[in-house]
MIPA-28961 format. One line per 10 residues: number of its first residue (from 1); their letters; for each residue x, y, z of C-alpha. Coordinates in pm, whole numbers, plus 50000, padded with zeros to 5 digits. Example, Ala and Ser with C-alpha at 12.3 -4.5 7.8 and 13.67 -1.06 7.14 Angstrom:
2
1	AS	51230/49550/50780 | 51367/49894/50714
//
This chain:
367
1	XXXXXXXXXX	27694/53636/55005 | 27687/53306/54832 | 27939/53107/54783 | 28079/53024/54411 | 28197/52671/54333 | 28528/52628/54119 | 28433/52529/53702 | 28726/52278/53573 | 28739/52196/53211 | 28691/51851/53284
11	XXXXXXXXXX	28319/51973/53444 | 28242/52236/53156 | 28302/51930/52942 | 28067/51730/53146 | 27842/51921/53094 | 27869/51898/52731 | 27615/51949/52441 | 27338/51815/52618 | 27274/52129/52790 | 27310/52104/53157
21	XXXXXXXXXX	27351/52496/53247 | 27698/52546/53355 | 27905/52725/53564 | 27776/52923/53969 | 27607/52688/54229 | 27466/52900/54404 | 27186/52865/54704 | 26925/53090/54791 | 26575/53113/54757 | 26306/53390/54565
31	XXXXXXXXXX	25998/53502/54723 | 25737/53764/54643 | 25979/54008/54906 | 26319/53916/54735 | 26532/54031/55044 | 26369/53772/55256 | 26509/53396/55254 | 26278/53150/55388 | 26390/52935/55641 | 26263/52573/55455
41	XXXXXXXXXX	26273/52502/55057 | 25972/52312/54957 | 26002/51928/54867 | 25895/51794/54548 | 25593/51558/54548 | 25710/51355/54277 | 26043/51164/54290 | 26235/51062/53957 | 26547/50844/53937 | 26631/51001/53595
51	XXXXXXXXXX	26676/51329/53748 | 26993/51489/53673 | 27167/51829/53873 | 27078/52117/53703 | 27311/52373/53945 | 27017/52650/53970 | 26736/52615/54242 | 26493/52859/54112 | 26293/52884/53762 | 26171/53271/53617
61	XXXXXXXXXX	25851/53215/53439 | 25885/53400/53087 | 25504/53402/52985 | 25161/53377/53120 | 24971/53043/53073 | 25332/52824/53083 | 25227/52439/53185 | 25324/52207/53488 | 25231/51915/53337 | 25201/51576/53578
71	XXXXXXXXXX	25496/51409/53370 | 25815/51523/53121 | 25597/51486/52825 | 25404/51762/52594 | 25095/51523/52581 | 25084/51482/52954 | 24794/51606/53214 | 24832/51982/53279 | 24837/52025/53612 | 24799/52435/53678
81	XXXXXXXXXX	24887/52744/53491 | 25180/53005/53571 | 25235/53355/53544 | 25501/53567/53393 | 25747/53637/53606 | 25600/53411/53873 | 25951/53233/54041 | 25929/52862/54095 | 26185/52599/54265 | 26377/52393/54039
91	XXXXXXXXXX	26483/52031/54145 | 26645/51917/53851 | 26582/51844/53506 | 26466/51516/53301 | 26504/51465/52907 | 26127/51392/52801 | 25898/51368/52534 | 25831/51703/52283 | 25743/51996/52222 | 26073/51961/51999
101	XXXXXXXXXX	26265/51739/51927 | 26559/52003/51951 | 26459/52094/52350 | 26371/51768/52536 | 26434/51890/52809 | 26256/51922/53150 | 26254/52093/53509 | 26084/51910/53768 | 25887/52169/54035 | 25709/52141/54316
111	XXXXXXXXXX	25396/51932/54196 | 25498/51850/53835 | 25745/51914/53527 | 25757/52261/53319 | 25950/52237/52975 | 26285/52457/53028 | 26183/52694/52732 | 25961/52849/52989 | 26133/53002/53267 | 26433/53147/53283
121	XXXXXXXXXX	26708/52869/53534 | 26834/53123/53785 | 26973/53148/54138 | 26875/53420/54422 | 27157/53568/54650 | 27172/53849/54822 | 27488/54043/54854 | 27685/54239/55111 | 27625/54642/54981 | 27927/54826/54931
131	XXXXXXXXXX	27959/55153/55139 | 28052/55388/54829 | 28160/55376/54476 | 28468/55525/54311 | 28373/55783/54048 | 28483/55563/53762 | 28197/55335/53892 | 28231/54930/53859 | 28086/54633/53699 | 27784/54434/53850
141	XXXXXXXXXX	27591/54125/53780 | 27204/54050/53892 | 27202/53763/54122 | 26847/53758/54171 | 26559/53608/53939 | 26426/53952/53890 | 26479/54326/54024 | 26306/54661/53934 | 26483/54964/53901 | 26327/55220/53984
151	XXXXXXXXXX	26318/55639/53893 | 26443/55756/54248 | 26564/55538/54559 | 26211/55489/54718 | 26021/55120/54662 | 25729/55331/54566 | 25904/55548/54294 | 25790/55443/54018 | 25911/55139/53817 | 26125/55217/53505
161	XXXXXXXXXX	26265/54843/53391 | 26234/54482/53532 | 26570/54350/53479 | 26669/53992/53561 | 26940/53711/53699 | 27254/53737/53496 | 27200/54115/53368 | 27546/54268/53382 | 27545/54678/53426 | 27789/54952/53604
171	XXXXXXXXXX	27744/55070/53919 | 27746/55419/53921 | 27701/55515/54291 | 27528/55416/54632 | 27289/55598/54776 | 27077/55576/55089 | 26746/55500/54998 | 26414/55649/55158 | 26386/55282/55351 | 26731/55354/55501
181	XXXXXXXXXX	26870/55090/55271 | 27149/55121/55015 | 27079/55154/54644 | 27256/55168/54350 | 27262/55399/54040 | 27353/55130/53752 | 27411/55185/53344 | 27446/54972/53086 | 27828/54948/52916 | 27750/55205/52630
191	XXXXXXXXXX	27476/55437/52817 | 27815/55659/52926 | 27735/55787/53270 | 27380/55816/53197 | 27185/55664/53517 | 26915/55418/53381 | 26732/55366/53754 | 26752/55257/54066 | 26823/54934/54217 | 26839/54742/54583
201	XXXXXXXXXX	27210/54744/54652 | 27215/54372/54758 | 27062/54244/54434 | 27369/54338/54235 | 27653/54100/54288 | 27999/54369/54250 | 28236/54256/53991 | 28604/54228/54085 | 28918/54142/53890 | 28865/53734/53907
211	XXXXXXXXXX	28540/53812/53685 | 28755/53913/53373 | 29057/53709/53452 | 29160/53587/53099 | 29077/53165/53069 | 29379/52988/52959 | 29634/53277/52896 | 29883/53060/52849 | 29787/52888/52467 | 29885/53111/52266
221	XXXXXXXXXX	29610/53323/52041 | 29673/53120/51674 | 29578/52778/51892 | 29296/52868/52010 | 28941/52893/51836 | 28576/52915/51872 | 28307/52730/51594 | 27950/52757/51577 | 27742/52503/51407 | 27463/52623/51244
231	XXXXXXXXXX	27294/52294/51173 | 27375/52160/51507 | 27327/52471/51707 | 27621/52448/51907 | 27935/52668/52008 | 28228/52448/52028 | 28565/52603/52154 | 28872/52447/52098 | 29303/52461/52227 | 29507/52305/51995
241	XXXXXXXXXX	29270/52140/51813 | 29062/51991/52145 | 28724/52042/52245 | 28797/52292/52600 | 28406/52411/52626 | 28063/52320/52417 | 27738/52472/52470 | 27385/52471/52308 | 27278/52817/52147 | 27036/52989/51937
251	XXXXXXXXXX	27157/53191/51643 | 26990/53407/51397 | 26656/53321/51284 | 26351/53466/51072 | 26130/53748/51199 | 25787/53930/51084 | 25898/54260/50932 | 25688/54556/50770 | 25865/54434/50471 | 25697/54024/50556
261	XXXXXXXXXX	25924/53781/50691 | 26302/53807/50727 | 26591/53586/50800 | 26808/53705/51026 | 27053/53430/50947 | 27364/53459/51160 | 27615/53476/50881 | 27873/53179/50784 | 28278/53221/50744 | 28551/53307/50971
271	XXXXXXXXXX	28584/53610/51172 | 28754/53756/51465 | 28621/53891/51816 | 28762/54285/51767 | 28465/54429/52010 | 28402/54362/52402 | 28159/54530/52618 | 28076/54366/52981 | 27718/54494/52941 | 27508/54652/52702
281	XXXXXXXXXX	27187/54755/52577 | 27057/54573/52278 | 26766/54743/52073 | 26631/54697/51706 | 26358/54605/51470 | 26002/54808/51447 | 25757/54816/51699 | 25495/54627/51635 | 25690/54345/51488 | 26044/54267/51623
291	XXXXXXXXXX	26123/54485/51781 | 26370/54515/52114 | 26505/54645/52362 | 26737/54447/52635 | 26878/54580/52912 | 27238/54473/53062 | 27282/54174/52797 | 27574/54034/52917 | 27938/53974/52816 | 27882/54093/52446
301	XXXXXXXXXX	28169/53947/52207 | 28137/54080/51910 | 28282/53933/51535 | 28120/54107/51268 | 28105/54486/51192 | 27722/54466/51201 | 27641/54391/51523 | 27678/54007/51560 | 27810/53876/51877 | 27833/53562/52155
311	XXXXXXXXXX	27658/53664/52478 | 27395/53579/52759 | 27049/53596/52704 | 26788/53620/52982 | 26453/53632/52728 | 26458/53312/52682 | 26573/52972/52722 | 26468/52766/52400 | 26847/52663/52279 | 26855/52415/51994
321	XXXXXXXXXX	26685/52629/51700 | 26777/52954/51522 | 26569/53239/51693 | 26812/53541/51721 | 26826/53859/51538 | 27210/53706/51389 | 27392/53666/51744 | 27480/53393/51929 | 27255/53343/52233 | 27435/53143/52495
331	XXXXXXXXXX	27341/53136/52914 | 27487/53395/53098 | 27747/53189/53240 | 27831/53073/52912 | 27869/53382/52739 | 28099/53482/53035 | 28326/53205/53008 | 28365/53278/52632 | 28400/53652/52686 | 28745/53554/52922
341	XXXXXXXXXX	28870/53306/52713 | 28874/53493/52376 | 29092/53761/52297 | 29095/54074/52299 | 29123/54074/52748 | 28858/54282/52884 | 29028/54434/53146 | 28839/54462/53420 | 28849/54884/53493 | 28712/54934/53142
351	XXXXXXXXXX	28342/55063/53169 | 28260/55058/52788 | 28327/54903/52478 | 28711/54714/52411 | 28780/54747/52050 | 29109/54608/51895 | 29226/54529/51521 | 29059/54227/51399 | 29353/54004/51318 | 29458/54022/51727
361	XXXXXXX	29100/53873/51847 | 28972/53511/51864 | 28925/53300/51578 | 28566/53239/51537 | 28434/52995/51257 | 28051/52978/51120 | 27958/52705/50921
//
């Protein structure tokens, strides 16, 4: 298993508005056979003083036709072409020069620089399977670039979702698999006990108590509070008045509709977080237009009755702009560390939805 490194304050600080993802160092390696681990990580052929840590090692492509261009700049010389879903190594990232002025930043590769709104930062480790599964199941998180779940457990059964590095979903059972390995029946938080496929056991990282372990539980509720600037697109949480955590997102923005185009604005005032779920499955819009559907979105705190809420996003990783359908899209890690520090605690043997009375949650503010 790979080893987690301890997140201060002081280092969530650090990392600060600028965007350096936060949070699990972790190192491993993706191939096209995920369960093997090469024995050497490639060097890059370019080396750049202004490279800063970026604390993944691995890149998920989102799209075909993303650029590695031969320097951090959108007018530079494309060097090749990638694939969707194609899993490069990540050696750090570089603020450079466009697309946007909102997203300067960088990852440098093996041969060249991709801009980070095109892959996906992730890690790959591979876990130690557990032998069996209490009925009540348990929570899990993806801790490889990208998995498929499959309709039986065979790795020729046929392929019912991709899912990908920081997807959260319950365990349901283990099973022996026709390989001889172990698999695991997951769901998402609000599919009940209704299997959604089947998934290599040591893909799934299992969840334990120090997952949901409330962040400081000992300010009390009225001095703590959460803001999200619209204008700056950033979510800013603060104890007694002091910046604890800060974090780039992407709220709600405007989408083609049958009806023409529709803003999805993510709605200003002050709320409370009343709703929790650890995992969930997010799906909306019309086919054809905007429509959705997300498996295991992760650490899902909800503040509005319709649906709005903080959590990790694995479709994308353009933060700076409004580009949501209203909720607050934050890393994984991110959303995590928001999800434990708010109230209402999550505890950690709940396999659904948390729901309290609104005036005992978080404070959020959207402005």
């Amino acid at each position: 298993m790979g080893q987690t490194h301890k997140v201060t304050r002081r280092s969530v600080l650090k990392a600060g508005v600028l965007g350096a993802p936060l949070l699990l160092l972790r190192i491993a390696h993706a191939d096209a056979e995920p369960a093997e681990i090469p024995t050497a990580t490639p060097e890059p052929k370019i080396r750049d003083s202004k490279l800063q840590p970026l604390g993944y090692r691995f890149g998920r492509v989102f799209h075909d036709g993303a650029v590695v261009r031969e320097q951090a700049s959108a007018k530079a010389v494309p060097l090749r072409r990638l694939s969707a879903n194609e899993v490069i190594p990540l050696f750090g990232q570089v603020v450079g020069e466009g697309p946007w002025a909102y997203n300067p930043f960088w990852y440098l590769t093996t041969d060249g620089y991709v801009h980070s709104s095109n892959v996906q930062p992730c890690n790959q480790v591979l876990n130690q399977p557990l032998a069996e599964v209490g009925e009540d199941g348990l929570w899990s998180e993806v801790t490889v670039p990208l998995t498929e779940v499959r309709a039986t457990a065979n790795p020729t059964a046929s392929v019912r979702h991709i899912v990908y590095y920081g997807c959260t979903f319950r365990i349901l059972r283990v099973v022996e698999g026709s390989d001889g390995r172990p698999w695991y029946l997951i769901a998402d938080g609000n599919a009940g006990n209704y299997g959604l496929g089947y998934v290599r056991a040591e893909h799934l990282r299992p969840l334990g108590p120090e997952d949901f372990a409330p962040i400081s539980p000992d300010v009390p509720p009225e001095h703590k509070r959460i803001e999200v600037d619209l204008k700056a697109q950033t979510v800013t949480a603060y104890e007694y008045d002091r910046p604890v955590f800060t974090a780039r997102t992407a709220t709600g923005g405007q989408f083609r509709t049958p009806e023409g185009v529709r803003s999805f604005a993510t709605n200003r005032g002050e709320f409370r977080i009343f709703r929790k779920n650890a995992g969930t499955r997010m799906t909306g819009g019309t086919r054809g237009y905007d429509y959705y559907d997300l498996p295991g979105v992760s650490w899902a705190s909800y503040f509005t009755g319709s649906g709005i809420a903080f959590h990790g996003t694995y479709w994308h990783n353009d933060y700076g702009r409004p580009r949501s359908h209203g909720c607050v899209n934050l890393l994984p890690e991110q959303a995590k560390w928001v999800f434990r520090w708010t109230t209402p605690a999550y505890p950690h043997t709940l396999r659904t939805h948390l729901v309290t009375r609104r005036e005992e949650g978080s404070l959020v503010r959207v402005f």
